[in-house]
N, C-alpha and C positions, 0 to 999 in steps of 0.2 A: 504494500500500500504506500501511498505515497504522501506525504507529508509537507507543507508549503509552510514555510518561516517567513519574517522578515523583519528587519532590524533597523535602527535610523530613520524611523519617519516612512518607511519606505526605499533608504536609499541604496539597501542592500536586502537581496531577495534570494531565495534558495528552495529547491527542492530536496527533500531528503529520500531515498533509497536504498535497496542493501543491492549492493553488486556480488557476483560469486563469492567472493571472498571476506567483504569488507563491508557495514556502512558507509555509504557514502552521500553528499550532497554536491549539486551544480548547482550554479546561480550566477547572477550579476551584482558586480558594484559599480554604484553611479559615482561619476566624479564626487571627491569629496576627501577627506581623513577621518580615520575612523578606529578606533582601540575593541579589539576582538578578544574575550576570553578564550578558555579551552579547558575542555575537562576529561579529552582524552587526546592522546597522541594524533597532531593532525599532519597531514602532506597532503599541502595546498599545490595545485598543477594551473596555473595558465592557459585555458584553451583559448582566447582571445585579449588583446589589449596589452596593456601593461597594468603591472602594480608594484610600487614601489611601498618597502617594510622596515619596520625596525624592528628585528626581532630582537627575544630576551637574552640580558649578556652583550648582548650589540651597540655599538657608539656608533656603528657608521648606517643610514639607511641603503639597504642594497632593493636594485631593483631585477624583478623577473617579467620576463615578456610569454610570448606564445610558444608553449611548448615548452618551458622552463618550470621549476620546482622549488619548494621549499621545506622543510619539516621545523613542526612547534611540540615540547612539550606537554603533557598532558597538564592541565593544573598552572596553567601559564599564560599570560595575556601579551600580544604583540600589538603593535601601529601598522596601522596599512594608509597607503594615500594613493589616489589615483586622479588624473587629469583625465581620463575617457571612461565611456563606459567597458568595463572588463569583467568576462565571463572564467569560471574558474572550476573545478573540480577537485572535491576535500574528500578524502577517506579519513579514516579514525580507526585506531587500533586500540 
């Protein structure tokens, strides 16, 4: 079944899923900055746009575009900003 989130007013949205293996969710973020928790291990994937992060431990923001990766922490909140909108897909372990 499928499950529809959305966070910031609207300005991030997602569908939730379980893939073979893993929960997972897709969605968009609309332009904007925006502080994400996490309550299990995520690896966020890039299918469109860019998104530039500041993850935990990190002083520098690094950005990922289409087809690029990142992995967070369970139990952990990171920074994300984006200038377009950018679609994304998150498993959770």
């Amino acid at each position: 079944m499928l499950k529809v989130n959305e966070y910031f007013d609207g300005k991030a949205k997602s569908i939730a899923f379980q893939t073979s293996t893993l929960p997972a969710t897709v969605g968009v973020i609309s332009p904007g900055e925006y502080e994400f928790g996490t309550s299990k291990r995520e690896t966020m994937t890039v299918i469109s746009g860019a998104l530039t992060v500041l993850l935990p431990g990190m002083e520098d923001w690094m950005t990922y575009g289409s087809g690029e990766f990142f992995e967070v922490a369970g139990q952990a909140s990171f920074k994300a900003k984006t200038d377009i909108d950018t679609a994304y897909l998150c498993t959770y372990e």
